[in-house]
C-alpha positions as CSV (number, residue, x, y, z in Angstrom):
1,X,32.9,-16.5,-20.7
2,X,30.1,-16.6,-23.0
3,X,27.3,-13.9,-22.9
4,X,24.1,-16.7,-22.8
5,X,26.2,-18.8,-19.8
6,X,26.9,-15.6,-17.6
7,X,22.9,-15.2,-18.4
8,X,22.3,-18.5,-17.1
9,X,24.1,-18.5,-13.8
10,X,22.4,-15.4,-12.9
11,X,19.2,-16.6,-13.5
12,X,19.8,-19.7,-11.5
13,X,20.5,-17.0,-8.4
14,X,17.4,-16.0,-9.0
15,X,15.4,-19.0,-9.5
16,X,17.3,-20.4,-6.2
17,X,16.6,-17.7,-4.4
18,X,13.0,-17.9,-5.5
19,X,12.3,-21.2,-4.7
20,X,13.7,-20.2,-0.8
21,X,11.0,-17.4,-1.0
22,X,8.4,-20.3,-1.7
23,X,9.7,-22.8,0.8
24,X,9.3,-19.5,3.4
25,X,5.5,-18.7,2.4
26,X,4.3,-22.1,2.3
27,X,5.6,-22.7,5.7
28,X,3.9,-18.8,7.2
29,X,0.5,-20.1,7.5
30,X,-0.7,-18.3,10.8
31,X,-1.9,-14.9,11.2
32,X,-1.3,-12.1,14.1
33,X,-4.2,-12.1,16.3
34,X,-5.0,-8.5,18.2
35,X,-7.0,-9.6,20.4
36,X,-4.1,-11.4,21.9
37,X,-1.8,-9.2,22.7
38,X,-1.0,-7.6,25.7
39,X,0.3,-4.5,24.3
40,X,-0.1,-3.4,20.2
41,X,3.0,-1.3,19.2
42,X,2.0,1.0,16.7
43,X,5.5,2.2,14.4
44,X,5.4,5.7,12.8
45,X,7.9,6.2,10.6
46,X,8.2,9.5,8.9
47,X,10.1,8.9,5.5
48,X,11.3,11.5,3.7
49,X,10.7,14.4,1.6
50,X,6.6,15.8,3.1
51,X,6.9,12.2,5.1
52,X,7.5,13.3,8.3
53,X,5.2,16.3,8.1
54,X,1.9,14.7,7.0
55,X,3.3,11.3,9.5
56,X,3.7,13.2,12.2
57,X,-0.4,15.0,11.4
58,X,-1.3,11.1,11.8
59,X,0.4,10.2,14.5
60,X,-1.4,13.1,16.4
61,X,-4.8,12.0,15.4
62,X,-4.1,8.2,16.2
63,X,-2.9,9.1,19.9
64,X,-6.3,11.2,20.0
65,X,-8.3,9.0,18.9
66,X,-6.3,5.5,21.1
67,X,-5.6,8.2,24.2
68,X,-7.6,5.7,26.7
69,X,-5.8,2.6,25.0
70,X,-2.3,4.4,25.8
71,X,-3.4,5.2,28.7
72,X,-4.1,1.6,30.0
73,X,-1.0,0.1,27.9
74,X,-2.8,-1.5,25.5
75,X,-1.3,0.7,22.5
76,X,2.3,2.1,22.6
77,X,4.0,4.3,19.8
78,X,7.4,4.0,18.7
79,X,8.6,7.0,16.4
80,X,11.4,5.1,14.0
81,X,13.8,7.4,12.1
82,X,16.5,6.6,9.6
83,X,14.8,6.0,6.3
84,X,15.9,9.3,4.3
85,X,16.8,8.8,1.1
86,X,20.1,10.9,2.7
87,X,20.6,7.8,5.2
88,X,19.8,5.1,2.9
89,X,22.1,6.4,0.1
90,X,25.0,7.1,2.7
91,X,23.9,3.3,3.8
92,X,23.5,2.0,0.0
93,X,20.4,0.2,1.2
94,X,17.3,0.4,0.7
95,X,16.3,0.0,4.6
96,X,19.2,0.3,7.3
97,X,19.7,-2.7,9.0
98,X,19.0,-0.7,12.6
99,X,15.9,0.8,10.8
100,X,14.5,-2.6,9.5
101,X,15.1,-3.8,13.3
102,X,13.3,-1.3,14.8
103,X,9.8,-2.3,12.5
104,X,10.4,-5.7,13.1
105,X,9.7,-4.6,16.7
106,X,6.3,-2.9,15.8
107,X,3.4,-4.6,15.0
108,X,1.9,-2.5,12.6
109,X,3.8,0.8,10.9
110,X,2.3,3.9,9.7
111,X,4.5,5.2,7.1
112,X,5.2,8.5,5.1
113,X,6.4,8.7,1.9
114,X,10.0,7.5,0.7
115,X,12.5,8.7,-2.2
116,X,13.4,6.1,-4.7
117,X,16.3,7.1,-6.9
118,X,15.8,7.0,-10.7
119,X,18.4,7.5,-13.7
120,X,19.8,10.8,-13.4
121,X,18.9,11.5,-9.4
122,X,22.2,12.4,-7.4
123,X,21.5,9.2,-5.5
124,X,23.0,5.9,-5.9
125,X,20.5,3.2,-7.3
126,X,19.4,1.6,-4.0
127,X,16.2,-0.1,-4.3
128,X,12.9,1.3,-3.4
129,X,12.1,1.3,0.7
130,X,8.7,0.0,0.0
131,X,9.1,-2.7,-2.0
132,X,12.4,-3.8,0.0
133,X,9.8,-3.4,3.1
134,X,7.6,-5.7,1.4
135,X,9.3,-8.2,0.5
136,X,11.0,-8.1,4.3
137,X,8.3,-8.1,6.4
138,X,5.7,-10.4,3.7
139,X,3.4,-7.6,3.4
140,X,1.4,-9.7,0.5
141,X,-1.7,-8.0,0.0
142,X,-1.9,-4.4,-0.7
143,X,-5.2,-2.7,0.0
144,X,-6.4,0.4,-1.7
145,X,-10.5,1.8,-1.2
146,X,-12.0,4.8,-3.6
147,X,-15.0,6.0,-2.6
148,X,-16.8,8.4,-4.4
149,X,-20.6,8.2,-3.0
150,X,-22.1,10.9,-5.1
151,X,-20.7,9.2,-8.1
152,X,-21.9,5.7,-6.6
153,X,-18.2,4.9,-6.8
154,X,-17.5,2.3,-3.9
155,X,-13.9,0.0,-4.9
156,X,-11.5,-2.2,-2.9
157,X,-8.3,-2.8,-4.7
158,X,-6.2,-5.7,-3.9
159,X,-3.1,-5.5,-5.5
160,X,-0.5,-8.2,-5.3
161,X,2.0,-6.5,-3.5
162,X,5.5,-9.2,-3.4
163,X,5.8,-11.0,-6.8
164,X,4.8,-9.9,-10.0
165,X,6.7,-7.5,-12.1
166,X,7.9,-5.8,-9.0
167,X,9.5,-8.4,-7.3
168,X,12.6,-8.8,-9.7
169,X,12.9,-5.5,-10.1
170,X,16.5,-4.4,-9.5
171,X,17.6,-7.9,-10.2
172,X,17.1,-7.5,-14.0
173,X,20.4,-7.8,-16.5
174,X,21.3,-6.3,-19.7
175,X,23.1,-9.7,-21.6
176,X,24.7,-7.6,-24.0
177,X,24.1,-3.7,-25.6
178,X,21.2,-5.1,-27.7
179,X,19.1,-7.2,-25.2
180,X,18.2,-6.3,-21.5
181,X,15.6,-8.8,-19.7
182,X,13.6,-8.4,-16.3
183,X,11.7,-10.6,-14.8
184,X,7.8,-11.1,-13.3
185,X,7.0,-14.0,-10.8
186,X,3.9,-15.8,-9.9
187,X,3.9,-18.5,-7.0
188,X,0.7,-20.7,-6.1
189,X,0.7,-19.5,-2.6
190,X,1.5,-16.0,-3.2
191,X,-1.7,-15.5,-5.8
192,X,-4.0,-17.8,-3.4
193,X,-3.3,-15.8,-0.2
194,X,-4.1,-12.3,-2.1
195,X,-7.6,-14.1,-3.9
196,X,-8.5,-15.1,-0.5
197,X,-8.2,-11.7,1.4
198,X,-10.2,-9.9,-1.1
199,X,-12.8,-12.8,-0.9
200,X,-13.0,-12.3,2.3
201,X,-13.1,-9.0,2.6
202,X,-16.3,-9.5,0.1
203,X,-17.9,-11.9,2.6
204,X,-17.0,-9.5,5.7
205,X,-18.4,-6.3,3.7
206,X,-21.6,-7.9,2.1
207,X,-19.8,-7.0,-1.1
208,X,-21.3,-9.7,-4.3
209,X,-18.9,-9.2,-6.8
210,X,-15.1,-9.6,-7.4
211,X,-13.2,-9.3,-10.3
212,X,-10.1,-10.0,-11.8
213,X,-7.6,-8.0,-13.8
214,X,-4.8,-9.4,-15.5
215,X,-3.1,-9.6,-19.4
216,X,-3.3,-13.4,-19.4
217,X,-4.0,-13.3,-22.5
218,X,-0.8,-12.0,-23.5
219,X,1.4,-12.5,-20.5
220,X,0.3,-16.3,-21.0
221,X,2.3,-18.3,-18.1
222,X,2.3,-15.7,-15.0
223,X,-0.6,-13.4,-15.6
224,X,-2.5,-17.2,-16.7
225,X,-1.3,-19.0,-13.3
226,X,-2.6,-15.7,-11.6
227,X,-6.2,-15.7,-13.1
228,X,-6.0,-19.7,-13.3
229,X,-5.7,-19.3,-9.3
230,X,-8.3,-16.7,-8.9
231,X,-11.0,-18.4,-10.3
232,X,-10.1,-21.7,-8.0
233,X,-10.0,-19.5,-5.1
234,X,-13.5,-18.0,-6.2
235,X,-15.2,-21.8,-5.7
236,X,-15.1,-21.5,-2.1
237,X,-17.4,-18.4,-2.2
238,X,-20.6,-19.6,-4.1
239,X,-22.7,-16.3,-3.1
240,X,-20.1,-14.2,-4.9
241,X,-20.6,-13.5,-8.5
242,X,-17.0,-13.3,-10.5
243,X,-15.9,-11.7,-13.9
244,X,-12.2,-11.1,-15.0
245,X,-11.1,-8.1,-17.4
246,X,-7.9,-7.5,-19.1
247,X,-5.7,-4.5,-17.4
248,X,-6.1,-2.1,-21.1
249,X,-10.0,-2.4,-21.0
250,X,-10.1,-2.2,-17.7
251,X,-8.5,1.1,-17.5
252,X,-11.0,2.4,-20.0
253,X,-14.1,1.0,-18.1
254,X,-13.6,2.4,-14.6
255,X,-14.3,6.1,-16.5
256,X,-17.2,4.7,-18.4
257,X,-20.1,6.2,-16.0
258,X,-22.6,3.4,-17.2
259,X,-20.2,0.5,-16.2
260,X,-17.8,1.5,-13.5
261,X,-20.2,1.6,-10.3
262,X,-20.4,-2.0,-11.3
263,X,-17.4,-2.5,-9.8
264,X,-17.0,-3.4,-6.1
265,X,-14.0,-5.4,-5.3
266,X,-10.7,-6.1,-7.9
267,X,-8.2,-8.5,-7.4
268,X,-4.5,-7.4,-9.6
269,X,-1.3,-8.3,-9.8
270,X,1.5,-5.8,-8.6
271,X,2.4,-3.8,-11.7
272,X,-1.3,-3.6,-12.5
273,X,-2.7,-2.7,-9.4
274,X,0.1,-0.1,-9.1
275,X,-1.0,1.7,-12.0
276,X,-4.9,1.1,-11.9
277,X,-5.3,2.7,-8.4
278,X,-3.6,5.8,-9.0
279,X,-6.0,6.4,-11.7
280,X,-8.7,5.3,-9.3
281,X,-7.8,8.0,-6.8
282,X,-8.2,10.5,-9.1
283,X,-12.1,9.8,-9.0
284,X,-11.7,10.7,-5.3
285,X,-9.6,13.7,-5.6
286,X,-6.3,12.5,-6.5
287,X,-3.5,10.5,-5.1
288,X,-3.5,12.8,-2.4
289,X,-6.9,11.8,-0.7
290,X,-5.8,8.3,-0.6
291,X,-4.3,5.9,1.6
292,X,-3.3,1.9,1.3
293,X,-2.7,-0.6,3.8
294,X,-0.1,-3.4,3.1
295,X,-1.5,-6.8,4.8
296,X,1.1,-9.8,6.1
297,X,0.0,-12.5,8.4
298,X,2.5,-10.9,11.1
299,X,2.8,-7.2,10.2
300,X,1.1,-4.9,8.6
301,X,1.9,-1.1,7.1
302,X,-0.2,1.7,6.2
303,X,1.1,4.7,4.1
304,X,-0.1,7.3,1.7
305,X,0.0,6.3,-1.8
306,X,2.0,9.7,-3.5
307,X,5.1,10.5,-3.4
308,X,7.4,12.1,-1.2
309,X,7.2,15.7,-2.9
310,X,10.6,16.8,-2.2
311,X,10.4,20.1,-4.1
312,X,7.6,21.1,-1.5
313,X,10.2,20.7,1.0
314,X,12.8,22.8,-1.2
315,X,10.1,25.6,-1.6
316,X,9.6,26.1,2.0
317,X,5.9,24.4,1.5
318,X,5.7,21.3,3.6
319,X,3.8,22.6,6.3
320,X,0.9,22.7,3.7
321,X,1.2,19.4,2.3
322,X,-2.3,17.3,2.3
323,X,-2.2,14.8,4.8
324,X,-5.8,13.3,4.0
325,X,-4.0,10.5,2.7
326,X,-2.1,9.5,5.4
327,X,-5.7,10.1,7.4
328,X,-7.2,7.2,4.9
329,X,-4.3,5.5,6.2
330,X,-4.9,5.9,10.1
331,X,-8.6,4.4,9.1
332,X,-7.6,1.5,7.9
333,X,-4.8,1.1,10.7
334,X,-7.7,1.3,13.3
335,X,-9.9,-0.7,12.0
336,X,-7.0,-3.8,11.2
337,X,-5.9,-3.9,15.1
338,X,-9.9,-4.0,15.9
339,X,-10.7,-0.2,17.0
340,X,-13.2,-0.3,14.6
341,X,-15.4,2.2,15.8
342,X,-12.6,5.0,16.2
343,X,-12.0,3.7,12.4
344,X,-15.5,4.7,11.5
345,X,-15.8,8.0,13.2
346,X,-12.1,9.3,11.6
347,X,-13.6,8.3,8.5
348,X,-16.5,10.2,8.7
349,X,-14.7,13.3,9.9
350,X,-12.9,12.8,6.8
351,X,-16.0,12.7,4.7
352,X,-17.3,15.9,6.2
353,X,-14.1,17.8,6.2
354,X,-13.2,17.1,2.6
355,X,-16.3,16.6,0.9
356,X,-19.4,18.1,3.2
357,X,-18.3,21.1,5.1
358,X,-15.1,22.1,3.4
359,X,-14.1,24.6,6.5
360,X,-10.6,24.1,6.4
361,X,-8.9,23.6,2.7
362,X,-5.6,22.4,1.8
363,X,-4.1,23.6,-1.4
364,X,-0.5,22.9,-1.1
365,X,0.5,26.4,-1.1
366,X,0.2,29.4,1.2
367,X,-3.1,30.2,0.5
368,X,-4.4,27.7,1.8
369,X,-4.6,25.9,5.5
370,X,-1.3,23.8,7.2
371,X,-1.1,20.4,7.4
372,X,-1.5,20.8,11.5
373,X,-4.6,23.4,11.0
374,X,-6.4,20.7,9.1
375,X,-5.3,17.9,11.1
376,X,-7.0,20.2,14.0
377,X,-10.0,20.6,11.9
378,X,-10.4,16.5,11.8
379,X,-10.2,16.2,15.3
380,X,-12.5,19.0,16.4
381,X,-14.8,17.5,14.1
382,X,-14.4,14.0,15.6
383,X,-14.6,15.5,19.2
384,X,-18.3,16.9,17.7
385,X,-19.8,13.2,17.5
């Protein structure tokens, strides 16, 4: 068969299958309401690699800080294993079927970091856990805060988190030994739904300015639609000023010191947002300090935004693996199921143990504290206030 009509029939997969996706969004309208339920089932799921270490810190604090809620029944954990790279490459899927069950029965997850093979890893080439999680629970809006107060740094990501150049990602093809094409996807629904939560978010946090980052004027058709979309969203909230910035320049003004506190709340498409929060974090300490939530209208998930370090593990040095940004995590957790004020005080233990006191310090190696001394540390402070 020719080369360009093999190309073709694979592409209309993927344009059928994308359409489906669309029907499926358009047709989710509603979102989870706390308040409502009779009991809020909390997931932790460990990962692998530093995962469950640094998970399990965060699970400690959360049933510290909820201890009257689970007492009563409000709150309930549910400890979900299964999704080491080991299982998932024995498996060849990105997330077991049993695993992906069990977080369908949660309503919100707090997750540790995962493995995701690359060329040359003794794996097979299953697809990354987070983005399959993504894309299988609708977590559309990932959310990623940098604060840096001394610096008058105070940012809200929120990063596109199930289309863009992400969402085709293992569904690429190489048409012959010269050409190889992937794929990035913008949807009307998929771009208004993330415009409107950071909007919001502006509203709810007296924040007055939200700006967009995209390539569109390169990437003309998807990265266009996306800032197209953006700006129509914006004309429902008059009170908030709005600029947009292309992703290169953009990465050069968030270290210029006369421009960058400027910035309050950014609104990116996956790849971009990917990338421009890691360098974010660094403002804050590194990816290591900071957490992100991932926002659907009926499930949410909250993880650390590094990597699953696995030759901490093979050096015997997990048990002094940073969890502070799983902690960020929990503080976002809290505050999206409406324990806002447990939300508040975590975070300001946080503030005082990493940036104020500085008691207890993790360094990722034996000269400095465990993951459970510091974790210890957090809650003694929070017991303080």
């Amino acid at each position: 068969m020719d080369k360009i009509q093999i190309a073709k029939e694979k592409f209309e997969k993927i344009l059928e299958k994308q359409l489906k996706r669309v029907e499926m969004i358009n047709a989710n309208k509603e979102f989870k309401n706390f308040k409502a339920l009779d009991t809020i089932t909390i997931g932790v799921c460990g990962g692998d690699g530093i995962g469950p270490r640094i998970t399990g810190e965060g699970h400690k604090i959360l049933e510290f800080l909820l201890k009257d809620e689970v007492a009563k029944g409000k709150v309930q954990f549910k400890v979900i294993d299964g999704l080491t790279i080991e299982r998932r490459a024995e498996l060849n899927k990105a997330i077991p079927d049993d695993t992906l069950a069990e977080l369908k029965s949660c309503d919100v997850i707090l997750k540790g970091p995962t493995t995701t093979p690359r060329k040359g890893d003794p794996w097979p080439n299953v697809e990354s856990a987070n983005v399959a999680m993504r894309k299988e629970l609708d977590l559309f809006a990932n959310v990623r805060p940098v604060k840096v107060p001394e610096e008058g740094i105070d940012w809200a990501f929120f990063r596109e988190n199930t289309e863009g150049s992400y969402a085709l990602g293992s569904e690429g093809f190489e048409v012959d030994d010269d050409l190889a094409i992937d794929f990035c996807v913008t949807t009307t629904e998929g771009t208004e739904r993330i415009a409107r939560a950071a909007f919001e978010y502006a509203k709810a946090n007296g924040k007055n300015r939200v700006s967009i980052v995209t390539k569109a004027n390169v990437v003309k058709t998807t990265d266009g639609k996306f800032l197209k979309l953006c700006n129509e969203v914006a004309k429902d909230y008059p009170g908030i000023e709005v600029d947009d910035w292309y992703i290169d320049i953009m990465t050069a003004k968030l270290i210029d010191k006369k421009r960058r506190t400027n910035f309050q709340v950014l609104i990116l498409p996956n790849l971009y947002g990917d990338i421009l929060t890691d360098e974010a974090a660094e403002f804050q300490g590194g990816v290591g300090t900071a957490g992100s939530a991932n926002l659907g209208k009926q499930y949410a998930m909250f993880e650390a935004i590094h990597g699953s370090a696995p030759r901490m593990v093979q050096e015997g040095r997990d048990i002094y693996a940073d969890p502070c940004s799983i902690f960020r995590a929990c503080v976002m957790l809290l505050s999206h199921i409406g324990y806002t004020d447990a939300a508040g005080k975590l975070e300001k233990a946080l503030d005082i143990c990493m940036y104020t006191e500085k008691k207890v310090v993790i360094t990722g190696r034996a000269d400095g504290a465990t993951s459970a001394e510091f974790s210890q540390y957090v809650m003694d402070t929070v017991a303080k206030m």
